[in-house]
ROROLO-649105 format. One record per residue: x, y, z of N, C-alpha, C in turn. Coordinates in nm, 2 decimals. Example, Ala and Ser with C-alpha at 12.3 -4.5 7.8 and 13.67 -1.06 7.14 Angstrom:
2
+--------+--------+--------+--------+--------+--------+--------+--------+--------+
!   n.xx !   n.yy !   n.zz !  ca.xx !  ca.yy !  ca.zz !   c.xx !   c.yy !   c.zz !
+--------+--------+--------+--------+--------+--------+--------+--------+--------+
!   1.32 !  -0.57 !   0.78 !   1.23 !  -0.45 !   0.78 !   1.32 !  -0.33 !   0.78 !
!   1.28 !  -0.22 !   0.71 !   1.37 !  -0.11 !   0.71 !   1.29 !   0.00 !   0.79 !
+--------+--------+--------+--------+--------+--------+--------+--------+--------+
END
This chain:
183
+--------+--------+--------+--------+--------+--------+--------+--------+--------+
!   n.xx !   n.yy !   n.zz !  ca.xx !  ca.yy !  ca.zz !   c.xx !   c.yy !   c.zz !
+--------+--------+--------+--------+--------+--------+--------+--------+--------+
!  -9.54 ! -18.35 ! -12.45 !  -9.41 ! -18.41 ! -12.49 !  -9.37 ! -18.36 ! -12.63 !
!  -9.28 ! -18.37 ! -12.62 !  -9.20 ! -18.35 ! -12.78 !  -9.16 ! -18.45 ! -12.83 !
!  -9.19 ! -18.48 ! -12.99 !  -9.17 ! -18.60 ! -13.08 !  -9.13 ! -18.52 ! -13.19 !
!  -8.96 ! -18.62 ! -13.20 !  -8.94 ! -18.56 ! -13.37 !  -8.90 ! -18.71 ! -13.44 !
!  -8.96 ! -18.65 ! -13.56 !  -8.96 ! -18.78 ! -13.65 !  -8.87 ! -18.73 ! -13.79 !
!  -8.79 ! -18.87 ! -13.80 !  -8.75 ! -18.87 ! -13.96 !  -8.85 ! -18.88 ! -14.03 !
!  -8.83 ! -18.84 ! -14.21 !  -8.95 ! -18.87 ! -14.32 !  -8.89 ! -18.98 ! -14.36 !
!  -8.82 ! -18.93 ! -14.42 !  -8.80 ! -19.12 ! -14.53 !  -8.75 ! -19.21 ! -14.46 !
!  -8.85 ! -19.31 ! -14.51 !  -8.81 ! -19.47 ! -14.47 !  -8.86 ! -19.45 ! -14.31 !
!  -8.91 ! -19.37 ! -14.26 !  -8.97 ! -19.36 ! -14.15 !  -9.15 ! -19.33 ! -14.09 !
!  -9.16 ! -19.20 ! -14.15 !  -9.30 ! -19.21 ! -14.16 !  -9.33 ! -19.26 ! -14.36 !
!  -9.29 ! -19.25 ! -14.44 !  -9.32 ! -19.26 ! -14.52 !  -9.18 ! -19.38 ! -14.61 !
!  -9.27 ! -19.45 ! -14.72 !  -9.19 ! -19.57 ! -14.77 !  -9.10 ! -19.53 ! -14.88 !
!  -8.97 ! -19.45 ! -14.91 !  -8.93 ! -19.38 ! -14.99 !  -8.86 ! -19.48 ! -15.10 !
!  -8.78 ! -19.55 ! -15.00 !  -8.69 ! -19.65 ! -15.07 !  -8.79 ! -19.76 ! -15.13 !
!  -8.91 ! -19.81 ! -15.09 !  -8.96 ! -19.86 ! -15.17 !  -8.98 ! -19.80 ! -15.28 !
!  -9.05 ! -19.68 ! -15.24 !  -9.12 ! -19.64 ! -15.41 !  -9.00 ! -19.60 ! -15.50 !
!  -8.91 ! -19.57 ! -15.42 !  -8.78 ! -19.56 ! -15.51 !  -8.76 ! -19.64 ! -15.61 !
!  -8.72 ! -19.81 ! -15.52 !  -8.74 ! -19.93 ! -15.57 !  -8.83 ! -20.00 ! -15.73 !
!  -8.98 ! -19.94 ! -15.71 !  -9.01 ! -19.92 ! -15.79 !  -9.03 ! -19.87 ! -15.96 !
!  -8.93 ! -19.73 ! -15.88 !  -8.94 ! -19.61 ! -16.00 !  -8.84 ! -19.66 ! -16.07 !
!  -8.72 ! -19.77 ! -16.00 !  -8.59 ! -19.73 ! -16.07 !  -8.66 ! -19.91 ! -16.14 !
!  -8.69 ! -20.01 ! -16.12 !  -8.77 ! -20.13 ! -16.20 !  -8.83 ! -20.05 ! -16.31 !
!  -8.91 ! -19.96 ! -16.33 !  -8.97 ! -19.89 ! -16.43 !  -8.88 ! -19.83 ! -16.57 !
!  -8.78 ! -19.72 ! -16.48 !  -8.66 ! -19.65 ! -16.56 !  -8.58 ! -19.71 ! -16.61 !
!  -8.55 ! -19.84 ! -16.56 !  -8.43 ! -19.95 ! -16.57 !  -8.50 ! -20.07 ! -16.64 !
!  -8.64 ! -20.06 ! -16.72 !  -8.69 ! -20.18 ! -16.76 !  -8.67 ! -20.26 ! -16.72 !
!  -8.66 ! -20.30 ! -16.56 !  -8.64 ! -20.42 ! -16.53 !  -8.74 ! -20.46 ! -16.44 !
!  -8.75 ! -20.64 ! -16.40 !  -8.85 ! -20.66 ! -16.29 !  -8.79 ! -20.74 ! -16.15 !
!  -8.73 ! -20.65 ! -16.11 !  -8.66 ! -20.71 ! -15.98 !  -8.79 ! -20.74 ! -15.86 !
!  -8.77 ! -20.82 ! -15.83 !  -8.91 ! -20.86 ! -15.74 !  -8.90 ! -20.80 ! -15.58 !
!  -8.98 ! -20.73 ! -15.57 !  -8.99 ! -20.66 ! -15.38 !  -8.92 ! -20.77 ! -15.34 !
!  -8.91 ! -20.88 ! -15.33 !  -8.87 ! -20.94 ! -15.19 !  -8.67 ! -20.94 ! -15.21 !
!  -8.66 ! -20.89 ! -15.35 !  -8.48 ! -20.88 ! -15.27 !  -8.51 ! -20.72 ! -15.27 !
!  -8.57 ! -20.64 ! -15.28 !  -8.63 ! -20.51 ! -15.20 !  -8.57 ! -20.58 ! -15.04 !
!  -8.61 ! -20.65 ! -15.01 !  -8.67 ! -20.67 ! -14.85 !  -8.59 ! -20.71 ! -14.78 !
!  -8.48 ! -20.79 ! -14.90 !  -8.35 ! -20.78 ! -14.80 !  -8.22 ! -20.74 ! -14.84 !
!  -8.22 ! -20.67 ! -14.91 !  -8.11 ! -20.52 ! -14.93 !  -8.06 ! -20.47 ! -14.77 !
!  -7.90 ! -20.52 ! -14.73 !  -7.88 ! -20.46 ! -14.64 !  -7.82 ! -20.37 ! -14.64 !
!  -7.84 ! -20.25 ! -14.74 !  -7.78 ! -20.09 ! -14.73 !  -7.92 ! -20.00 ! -14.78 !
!  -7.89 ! -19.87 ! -14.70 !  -7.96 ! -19.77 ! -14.71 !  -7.97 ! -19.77 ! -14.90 !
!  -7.92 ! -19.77 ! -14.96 !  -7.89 ! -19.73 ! -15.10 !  -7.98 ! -19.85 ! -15.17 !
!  -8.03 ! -19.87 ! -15.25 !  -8.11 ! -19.98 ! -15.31 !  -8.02 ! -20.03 ! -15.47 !
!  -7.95 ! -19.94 ! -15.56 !  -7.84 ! -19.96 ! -15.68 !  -7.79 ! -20.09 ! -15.72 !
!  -7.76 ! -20.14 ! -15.60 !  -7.67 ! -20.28 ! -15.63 !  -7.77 ! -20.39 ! -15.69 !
!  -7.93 ! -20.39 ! -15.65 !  -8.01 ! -20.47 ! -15.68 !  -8.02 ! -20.45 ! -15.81 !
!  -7.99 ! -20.35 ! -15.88 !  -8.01 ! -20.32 ! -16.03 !  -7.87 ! -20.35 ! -16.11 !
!  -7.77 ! -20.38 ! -16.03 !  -7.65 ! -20.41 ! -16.07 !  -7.61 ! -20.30 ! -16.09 !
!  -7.57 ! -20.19 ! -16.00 !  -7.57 ! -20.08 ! -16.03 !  -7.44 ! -19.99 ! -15.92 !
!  -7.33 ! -19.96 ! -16.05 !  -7.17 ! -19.96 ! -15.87 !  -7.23 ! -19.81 ! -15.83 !
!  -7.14 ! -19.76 ! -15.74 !  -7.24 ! -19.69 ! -15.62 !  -7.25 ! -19.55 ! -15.69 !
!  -7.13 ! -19.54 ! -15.80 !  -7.13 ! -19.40 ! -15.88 !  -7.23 ! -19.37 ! -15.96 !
!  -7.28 ! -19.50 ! -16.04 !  -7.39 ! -19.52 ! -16.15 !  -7.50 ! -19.49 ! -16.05 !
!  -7.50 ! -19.52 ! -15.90 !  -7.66 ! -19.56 ! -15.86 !  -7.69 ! -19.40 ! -15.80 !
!  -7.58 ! -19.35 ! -15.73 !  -7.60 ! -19.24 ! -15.72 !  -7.65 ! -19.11 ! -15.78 !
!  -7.58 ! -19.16 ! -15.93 !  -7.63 ! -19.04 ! -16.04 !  -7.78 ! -19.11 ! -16.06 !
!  -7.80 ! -19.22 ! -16.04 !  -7.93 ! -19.23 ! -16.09 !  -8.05 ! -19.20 ! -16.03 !
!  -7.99 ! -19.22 ! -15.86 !  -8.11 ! -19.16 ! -15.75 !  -8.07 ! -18.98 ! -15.74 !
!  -8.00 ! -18.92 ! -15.80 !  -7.99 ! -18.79 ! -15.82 !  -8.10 ! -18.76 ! -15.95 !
!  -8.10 ! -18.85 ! -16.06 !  -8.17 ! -18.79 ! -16.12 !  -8.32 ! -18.76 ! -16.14 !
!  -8.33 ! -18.91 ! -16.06 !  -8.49 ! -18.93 ! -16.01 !  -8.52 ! -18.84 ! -15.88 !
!  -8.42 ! -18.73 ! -15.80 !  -8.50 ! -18.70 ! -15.67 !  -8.67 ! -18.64 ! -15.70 !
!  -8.68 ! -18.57 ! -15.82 !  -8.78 ! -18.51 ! -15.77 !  -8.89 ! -18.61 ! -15.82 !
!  -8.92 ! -18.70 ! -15.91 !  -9.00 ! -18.83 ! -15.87 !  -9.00 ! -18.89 ! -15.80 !
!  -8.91 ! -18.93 ! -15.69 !  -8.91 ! -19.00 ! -15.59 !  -8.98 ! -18.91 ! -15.49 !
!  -8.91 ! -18.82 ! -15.43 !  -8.97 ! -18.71 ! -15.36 !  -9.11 ! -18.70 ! -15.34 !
!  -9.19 ! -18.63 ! -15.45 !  -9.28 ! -18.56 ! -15.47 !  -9.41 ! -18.64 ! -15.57 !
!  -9.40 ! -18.79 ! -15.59 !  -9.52 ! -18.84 ! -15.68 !  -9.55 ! -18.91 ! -15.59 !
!  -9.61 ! -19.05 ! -15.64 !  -9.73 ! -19.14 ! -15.48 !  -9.69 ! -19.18 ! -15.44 !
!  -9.54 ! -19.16 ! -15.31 !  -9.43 ! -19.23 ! -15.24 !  -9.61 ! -19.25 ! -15.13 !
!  -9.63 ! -19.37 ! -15.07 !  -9.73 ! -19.38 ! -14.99 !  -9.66 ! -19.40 ! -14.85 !
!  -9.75 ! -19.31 ! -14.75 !  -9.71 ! -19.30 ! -14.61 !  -9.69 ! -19.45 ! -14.55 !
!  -9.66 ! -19.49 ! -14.45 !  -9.66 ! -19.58 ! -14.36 !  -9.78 ! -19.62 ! -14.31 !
!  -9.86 ! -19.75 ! -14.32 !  -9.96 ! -19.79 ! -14.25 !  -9.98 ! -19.72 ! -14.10 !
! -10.05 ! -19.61 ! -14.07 ! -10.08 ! -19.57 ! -13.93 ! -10.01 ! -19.45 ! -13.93 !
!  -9.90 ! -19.41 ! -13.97 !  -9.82 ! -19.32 ! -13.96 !  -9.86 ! -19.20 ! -13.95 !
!  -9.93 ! -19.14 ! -14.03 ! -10.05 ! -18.95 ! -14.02 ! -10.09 ! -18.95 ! -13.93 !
! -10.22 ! -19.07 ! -13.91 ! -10.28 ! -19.14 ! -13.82 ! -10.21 ! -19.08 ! -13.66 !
! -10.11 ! -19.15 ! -13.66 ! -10.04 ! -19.16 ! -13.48 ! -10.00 ! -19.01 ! -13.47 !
!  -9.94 ! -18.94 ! -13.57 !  -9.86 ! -18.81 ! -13.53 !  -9.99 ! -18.72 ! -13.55 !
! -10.09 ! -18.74 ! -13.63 ! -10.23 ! -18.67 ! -13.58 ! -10.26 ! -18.66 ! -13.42 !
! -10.31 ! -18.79 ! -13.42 ! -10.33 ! -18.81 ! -13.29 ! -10.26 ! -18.75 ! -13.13 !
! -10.14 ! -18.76 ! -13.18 ! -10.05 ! -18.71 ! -13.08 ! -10.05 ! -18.54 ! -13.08 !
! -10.10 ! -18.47 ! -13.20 ! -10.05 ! -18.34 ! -13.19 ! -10.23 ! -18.29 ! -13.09 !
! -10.34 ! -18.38 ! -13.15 ! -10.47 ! -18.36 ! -13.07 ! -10.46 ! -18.36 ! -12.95 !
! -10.35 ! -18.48 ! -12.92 ! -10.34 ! -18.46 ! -12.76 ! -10.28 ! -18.35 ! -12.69 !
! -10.19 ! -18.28 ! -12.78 ! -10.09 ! -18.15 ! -12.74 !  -9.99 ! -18.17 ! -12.71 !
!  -9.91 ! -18.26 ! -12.83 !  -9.78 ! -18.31 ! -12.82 !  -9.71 ! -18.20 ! -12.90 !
!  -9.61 ! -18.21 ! -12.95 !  -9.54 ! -18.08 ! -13.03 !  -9.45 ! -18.22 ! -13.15 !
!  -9.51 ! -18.20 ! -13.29 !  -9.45 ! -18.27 ! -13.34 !  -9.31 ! -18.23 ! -13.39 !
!  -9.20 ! -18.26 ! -13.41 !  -9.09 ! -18.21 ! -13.52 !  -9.03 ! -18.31 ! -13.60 !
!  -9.01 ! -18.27 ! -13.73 !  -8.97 ! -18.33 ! -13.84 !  -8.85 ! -18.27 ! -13.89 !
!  -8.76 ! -18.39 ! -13.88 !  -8.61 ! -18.33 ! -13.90 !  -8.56 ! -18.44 ! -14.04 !
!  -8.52 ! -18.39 ! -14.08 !  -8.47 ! -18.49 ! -14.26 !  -8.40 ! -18.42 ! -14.34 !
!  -8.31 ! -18.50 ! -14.33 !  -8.20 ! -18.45 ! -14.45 !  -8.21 ! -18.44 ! -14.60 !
!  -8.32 ! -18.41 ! -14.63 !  -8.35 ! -18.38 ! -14.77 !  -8.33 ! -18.27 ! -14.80 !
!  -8.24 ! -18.25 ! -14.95 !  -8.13 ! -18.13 ! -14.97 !  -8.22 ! -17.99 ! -14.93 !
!  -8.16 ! -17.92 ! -14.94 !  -8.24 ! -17.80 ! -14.89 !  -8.27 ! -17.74 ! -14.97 !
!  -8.25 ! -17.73 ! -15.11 !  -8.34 ! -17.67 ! -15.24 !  -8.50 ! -17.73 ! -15.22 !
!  -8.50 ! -17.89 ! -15.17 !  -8.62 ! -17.92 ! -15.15 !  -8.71 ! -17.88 ! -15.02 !
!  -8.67 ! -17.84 ! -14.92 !  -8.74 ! -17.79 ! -14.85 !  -8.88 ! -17.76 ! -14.81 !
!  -8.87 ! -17.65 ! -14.89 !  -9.01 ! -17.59 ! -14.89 !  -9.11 ! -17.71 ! -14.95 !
!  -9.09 ! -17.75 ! -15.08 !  -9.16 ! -17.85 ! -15.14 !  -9.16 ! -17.96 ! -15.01 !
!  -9.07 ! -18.01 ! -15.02 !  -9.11 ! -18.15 ! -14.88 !  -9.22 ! -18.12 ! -14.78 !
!  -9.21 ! -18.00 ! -14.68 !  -9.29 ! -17.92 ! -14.62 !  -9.45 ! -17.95 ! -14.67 !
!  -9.46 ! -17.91 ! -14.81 !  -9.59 ! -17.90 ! -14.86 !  -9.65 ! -18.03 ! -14.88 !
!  -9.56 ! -18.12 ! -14.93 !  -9.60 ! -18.27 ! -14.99 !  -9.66 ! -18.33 ! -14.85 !
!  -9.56 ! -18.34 ! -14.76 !  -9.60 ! -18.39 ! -14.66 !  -9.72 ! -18.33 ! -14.52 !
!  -9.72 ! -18.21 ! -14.53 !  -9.88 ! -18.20 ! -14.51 !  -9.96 ! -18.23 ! -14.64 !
!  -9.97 ! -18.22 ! -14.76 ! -10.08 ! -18.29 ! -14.81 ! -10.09 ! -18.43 ! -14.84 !
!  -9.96 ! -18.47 ! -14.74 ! -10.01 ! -18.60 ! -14.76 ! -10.05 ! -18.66 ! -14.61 !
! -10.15 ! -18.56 ! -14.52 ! -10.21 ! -18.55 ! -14.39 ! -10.11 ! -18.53 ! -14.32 !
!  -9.98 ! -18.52 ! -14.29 !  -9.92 ! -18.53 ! -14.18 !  -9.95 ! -18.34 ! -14.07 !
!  -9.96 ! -18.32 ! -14.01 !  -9.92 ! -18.21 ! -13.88 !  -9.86 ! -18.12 ! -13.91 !
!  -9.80 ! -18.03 ! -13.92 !  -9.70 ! -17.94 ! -13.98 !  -9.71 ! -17.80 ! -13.94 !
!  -9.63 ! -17.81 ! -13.87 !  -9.59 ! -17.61 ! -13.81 !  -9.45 ! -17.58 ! -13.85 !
!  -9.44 ! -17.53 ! -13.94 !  -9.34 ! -17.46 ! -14.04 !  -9.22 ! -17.42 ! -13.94 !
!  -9.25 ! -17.42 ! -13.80 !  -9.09 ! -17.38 ! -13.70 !  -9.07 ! -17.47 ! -13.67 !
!  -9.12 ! -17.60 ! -13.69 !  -9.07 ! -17.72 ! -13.64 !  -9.07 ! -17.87 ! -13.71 !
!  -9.02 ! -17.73 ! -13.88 !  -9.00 ! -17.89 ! -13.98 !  -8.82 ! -17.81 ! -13.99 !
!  -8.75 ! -17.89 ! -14.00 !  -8.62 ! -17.92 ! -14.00 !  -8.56 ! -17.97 ! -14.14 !
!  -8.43 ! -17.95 ! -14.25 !  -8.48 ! -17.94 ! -14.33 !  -8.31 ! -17.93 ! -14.41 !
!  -8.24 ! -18.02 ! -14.47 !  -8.15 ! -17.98 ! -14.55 !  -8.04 ! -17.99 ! -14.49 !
!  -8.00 ! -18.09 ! -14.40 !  -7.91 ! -18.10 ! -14.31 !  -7.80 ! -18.21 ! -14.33 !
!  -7.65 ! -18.24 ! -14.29 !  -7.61 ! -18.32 ! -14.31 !  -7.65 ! -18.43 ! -14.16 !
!  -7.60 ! -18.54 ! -14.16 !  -7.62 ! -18.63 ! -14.07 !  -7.59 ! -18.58 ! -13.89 !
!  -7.44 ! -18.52 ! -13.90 !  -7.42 ! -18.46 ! -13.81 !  -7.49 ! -18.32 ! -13.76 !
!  -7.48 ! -18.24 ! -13.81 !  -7.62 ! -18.14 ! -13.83 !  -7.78 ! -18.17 ! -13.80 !
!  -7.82 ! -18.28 ! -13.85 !  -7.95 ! -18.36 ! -13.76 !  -7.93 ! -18.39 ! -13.64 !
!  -7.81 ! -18.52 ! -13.64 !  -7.79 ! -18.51 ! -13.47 !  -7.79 ! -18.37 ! -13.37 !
!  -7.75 ! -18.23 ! -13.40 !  -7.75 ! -18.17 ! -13.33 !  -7.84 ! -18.05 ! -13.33 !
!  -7.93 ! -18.11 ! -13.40 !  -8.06 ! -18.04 ! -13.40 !  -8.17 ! -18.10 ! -13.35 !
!  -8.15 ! -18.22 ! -13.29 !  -8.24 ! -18.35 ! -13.22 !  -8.18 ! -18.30 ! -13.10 !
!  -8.04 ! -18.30 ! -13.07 !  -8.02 ! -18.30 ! -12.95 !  -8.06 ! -18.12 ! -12.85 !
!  -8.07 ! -18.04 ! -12.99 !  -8.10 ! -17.89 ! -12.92 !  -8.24 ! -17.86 ! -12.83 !
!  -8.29 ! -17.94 ! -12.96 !  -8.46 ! -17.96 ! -12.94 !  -8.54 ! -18.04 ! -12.80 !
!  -8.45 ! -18.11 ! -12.75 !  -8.43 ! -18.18 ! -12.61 !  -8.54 ! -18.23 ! -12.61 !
!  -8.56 ! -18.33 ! -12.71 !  -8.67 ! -18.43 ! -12.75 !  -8.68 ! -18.58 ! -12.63 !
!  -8.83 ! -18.56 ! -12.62 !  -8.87 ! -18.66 ! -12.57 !  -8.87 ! -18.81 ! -12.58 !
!  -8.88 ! -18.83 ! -12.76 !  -8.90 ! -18.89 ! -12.82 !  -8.85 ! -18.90 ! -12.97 !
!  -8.74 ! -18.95 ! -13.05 !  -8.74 ! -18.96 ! -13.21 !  -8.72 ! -19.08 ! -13.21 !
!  -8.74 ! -19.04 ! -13.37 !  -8.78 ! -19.18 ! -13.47 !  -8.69 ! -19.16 ! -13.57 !
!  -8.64 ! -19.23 ! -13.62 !  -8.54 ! -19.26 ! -13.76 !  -8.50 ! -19.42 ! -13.78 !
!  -8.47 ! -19.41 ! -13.91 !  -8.47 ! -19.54 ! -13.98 !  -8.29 ! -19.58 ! -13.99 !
!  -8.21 ! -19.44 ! -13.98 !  -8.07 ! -19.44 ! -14.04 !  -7.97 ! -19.50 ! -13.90 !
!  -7.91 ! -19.67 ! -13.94 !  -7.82 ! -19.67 ! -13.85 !  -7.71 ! -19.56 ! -13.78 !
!  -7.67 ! -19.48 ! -13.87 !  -7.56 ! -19.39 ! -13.84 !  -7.63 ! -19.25 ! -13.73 !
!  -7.73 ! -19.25 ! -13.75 !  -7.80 ! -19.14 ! -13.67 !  -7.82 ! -19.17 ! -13.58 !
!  -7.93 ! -19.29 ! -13.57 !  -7.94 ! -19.34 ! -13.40 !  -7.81 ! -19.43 ! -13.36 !
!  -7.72 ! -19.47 ! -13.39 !  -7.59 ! -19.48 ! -13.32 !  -7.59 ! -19.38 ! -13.23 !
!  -7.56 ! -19.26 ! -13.28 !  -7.48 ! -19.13 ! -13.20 !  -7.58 ! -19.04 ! -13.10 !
!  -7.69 ! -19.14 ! -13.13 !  -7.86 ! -19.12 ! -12.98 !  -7.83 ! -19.15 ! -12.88 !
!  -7.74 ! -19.28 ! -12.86 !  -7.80 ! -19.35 ! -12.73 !  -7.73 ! -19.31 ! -12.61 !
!  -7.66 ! -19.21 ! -12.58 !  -7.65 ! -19.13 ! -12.44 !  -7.76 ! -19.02 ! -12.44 !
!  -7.85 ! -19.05 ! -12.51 !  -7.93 ! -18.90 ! -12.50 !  -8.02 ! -18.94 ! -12.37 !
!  -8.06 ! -18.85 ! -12.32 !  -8.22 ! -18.90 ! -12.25 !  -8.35 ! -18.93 ! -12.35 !
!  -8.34 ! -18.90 ! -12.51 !  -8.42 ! -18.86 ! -12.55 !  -8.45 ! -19.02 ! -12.58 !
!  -8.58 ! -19.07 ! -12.57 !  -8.64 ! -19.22 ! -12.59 !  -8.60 ! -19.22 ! -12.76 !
!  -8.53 ! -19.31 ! -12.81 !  -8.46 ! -19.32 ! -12.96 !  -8.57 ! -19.45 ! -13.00 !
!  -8.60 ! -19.45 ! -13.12 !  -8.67 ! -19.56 ! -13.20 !  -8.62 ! -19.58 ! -13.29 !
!  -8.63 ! -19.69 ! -13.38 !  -8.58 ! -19.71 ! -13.50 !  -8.68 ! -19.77 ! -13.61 !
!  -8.72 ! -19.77 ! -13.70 !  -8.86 ! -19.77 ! -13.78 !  -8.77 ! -19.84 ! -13.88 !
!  -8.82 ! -20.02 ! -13.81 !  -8.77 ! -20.11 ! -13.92 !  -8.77 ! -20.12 ! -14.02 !
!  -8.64 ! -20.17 ! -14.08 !  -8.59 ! -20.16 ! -14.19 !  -8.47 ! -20.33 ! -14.22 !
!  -8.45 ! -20.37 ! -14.34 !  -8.38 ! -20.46 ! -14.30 !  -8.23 ! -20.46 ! -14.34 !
!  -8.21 ! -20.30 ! -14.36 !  -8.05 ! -20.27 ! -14.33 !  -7.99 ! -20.20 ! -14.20 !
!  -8.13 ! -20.19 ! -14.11 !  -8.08 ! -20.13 ! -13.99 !  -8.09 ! -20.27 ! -13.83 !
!  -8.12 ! -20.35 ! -13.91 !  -8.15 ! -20.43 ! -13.76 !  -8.05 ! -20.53 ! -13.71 !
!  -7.94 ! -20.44 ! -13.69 !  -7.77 ! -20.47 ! -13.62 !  -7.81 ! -20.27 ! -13.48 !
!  -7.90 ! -20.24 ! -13.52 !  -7.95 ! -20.11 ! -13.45 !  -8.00 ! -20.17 ! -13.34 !
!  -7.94 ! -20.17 ! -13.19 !  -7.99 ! -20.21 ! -13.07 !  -8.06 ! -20.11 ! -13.02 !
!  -8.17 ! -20.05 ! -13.03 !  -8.30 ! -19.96 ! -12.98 !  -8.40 ! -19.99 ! -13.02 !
!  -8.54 ! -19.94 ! -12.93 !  -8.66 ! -20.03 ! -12.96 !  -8.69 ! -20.00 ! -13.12 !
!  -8.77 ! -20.09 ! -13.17 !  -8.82 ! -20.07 ! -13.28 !  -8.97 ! -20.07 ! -13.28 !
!  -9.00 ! -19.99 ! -13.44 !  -9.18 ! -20.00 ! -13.45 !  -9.12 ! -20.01 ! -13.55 !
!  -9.20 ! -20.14 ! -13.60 !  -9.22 ! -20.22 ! -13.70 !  -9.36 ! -20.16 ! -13.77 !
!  -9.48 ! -20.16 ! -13.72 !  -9.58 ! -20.10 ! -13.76 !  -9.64 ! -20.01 ! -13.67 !
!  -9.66 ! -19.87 ! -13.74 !  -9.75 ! -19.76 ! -13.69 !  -9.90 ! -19.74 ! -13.58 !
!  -9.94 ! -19.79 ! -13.65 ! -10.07 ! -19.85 ! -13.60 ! -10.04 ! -19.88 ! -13.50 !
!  -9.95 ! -20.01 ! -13.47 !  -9.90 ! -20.09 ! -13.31 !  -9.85 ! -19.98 ! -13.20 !
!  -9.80 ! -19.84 ! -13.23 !  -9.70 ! -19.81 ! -13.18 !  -9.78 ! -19.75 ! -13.03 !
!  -9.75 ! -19.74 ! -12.93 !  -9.81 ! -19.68 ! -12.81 !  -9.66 ! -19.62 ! -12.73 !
!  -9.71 ! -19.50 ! -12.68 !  -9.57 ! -19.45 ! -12.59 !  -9.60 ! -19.47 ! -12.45 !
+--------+--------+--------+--------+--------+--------+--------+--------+--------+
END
């Protein structure tokens, strides 16, 4: 079978450690739990931060956020290991700019995940993903972004959504935790 997976906020916890990096840079100590219930993709506003300031500021941190100890998802390496032993075909599709690319590629096999270089995906806008999910005539994806799995659900392809607590108005199954997940 074929599985394609988003990276951020999907197999791996970006907006947290984001979360983090910007409490550090911003001297401030905003506590995870309004982390937890942030209902937008974007985390800024928790820092009191309007969308122009927060942007320039998650622009200036990409490559810290990116590329230092963003930690995987409990189970996550784990299951997409597992599935590639069985002779599944993984793919990894994510809109991360495309100067990063190659870097993402590397980070995320060294941080165990599967990886065959024709079937990591890579620098895309939203629409551009959707039709690189739909070319690939996937069995199976995973993403965290309301707007992306909206424009899934005529697919045949089994759509997940890898909770989050700005996406659960998303009527598709969810995995909440890795570990749990079974197809």
């Amino acid at each position: 079978m074929r599985f394609g997976f988003d990276i951020d906020d999907t197999l791996i916890n970006l907006r947290e450690h984001a979360f983090r990096i910007y409490n550090r840079k911003l001297n401030q100590n905003i506590g995870i739990e309004i982390f937890r219930e942030l209902k937008t993709v974007e985390i800024h506003e928790a820092f009191g931060l309007d969308k122009e300031a927060g942007g320039q500021m998650w622009n200036s941190l990409l490559e810290e956020i990116y590329f230092t100890d963003c930690p995987a998802f409990v189970g996550a390496s784990e299951l997409l290991n597992q599935l590639e032993r069985e002779g599944h075909e993984i793919y990894y599709i994510t809109s991360r700019p495309k100067e990063y690319c190659q870097r993402t590629r590397q980070w995320v096999r060294d941080q165990g995940f599967p990886i065959h270089d024709d079937q990591f995906f890579c620098g895309m806008q939203d629409q551009e993903k959707i039709d690189i999910i739909k070319q690939l005539n996937l069995d199976f994806y995973f993403d965290d972004k309301p707007a992306v799995l909206d424009t899934l659900k005529d697919l045949a392809t089994k759509v997940y959504v890898k909770d989050q607590s700005y996406n659960q108005n998303v009527n598709v199954p969810r995995v909440k935790e890795w570990k749990q997940f079974s197809y």
